[in-house]
ROKE-675358 format. One record per residue (C-alpha): x, y, z. Coordinates in steps of 0.02 Angstrom, whole numbers. Layout:
! ROKE-675358
@x->X, y->Y, z->Z
...
END
This chain:
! ROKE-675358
@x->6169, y->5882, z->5509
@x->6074, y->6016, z->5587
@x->5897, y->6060, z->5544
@x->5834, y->6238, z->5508
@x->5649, y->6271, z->5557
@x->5626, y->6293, z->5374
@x->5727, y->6145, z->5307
@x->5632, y->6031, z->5380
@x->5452, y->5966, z->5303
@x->5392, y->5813, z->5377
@x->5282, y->5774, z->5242
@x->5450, y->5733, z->5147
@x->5505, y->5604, z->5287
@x->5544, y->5427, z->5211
@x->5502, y->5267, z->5323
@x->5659, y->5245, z->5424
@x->5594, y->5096, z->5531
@x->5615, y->4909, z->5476
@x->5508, y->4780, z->5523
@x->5578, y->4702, z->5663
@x->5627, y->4883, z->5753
@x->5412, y->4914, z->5713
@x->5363, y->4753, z->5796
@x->5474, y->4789, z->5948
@x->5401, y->4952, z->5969
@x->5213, y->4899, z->5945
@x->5261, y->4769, z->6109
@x->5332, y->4898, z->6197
@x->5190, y->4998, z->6181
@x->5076, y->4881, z->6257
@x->5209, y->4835, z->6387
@x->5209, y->5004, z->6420
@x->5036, y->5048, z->6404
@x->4999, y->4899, z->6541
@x->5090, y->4944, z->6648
@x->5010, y->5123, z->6664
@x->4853, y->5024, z->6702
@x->4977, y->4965, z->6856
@x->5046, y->5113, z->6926
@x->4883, y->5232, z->6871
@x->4876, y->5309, z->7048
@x->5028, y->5394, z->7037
@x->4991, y->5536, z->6892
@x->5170, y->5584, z->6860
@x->5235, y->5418, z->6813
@x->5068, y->5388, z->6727
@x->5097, y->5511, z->6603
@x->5259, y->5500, z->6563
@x->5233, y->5296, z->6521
@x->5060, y->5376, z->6407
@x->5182, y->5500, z->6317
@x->5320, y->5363, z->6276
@x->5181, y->5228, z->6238
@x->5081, y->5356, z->6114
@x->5257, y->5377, z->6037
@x->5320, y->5210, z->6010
@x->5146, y->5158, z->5942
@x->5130, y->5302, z->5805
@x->5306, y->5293, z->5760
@x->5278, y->5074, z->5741
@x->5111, y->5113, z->5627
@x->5192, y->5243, z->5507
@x->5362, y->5182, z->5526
@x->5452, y->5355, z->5515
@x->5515, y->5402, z->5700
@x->5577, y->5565, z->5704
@x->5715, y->5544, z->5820
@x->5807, y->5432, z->5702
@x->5769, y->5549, z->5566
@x->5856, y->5707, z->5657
@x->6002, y->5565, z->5703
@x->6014, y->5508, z->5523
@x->5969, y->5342, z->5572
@x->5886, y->5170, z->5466
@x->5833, y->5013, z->5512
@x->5762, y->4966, z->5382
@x->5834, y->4854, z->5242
@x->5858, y->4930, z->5052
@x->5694, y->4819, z->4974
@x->5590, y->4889, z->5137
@x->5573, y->5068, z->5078
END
């Protein structure tokens, strides 16, 4: 499914992370965010570890990731939503 600018409203966007995928990406945001206290010297790895850190946290506190919304993807169980 492809999405028109104006089909899509993200204010209709369902959770479509479970609970397990949400505690995984929470980790891997520290992990992440860490190790850009690491390798802070060198800018262009820095922010590309900040962009995918501020990502996977957001998307693991609202539990709606975009990505798996334009994929049609769910990990979460039916008694979740």
């Amino acid at each position: 499914m492809v999405y028109d600018e104006d089909d899509y409203d993200p204010k209709k966007s369902k959770k479509n992370i479970g609970t397990r995928d949400r505690i995984i990406r929470a980790i891997l945001a520290t992990t992440i965010g860490m190790t850009m206290l690491y390798f802070s010297p060198l800018i262009l790895l820095f922010s590309t570890f900040f962009i995918l850190s501020v990502f996977l946290l957001i998307s693991s506190l609202t539990g709606i990731c975009y990505v798996y919304d334009l994929l049609e993807i769910s990990t979460t169980n039916k008694n979740e939503d």
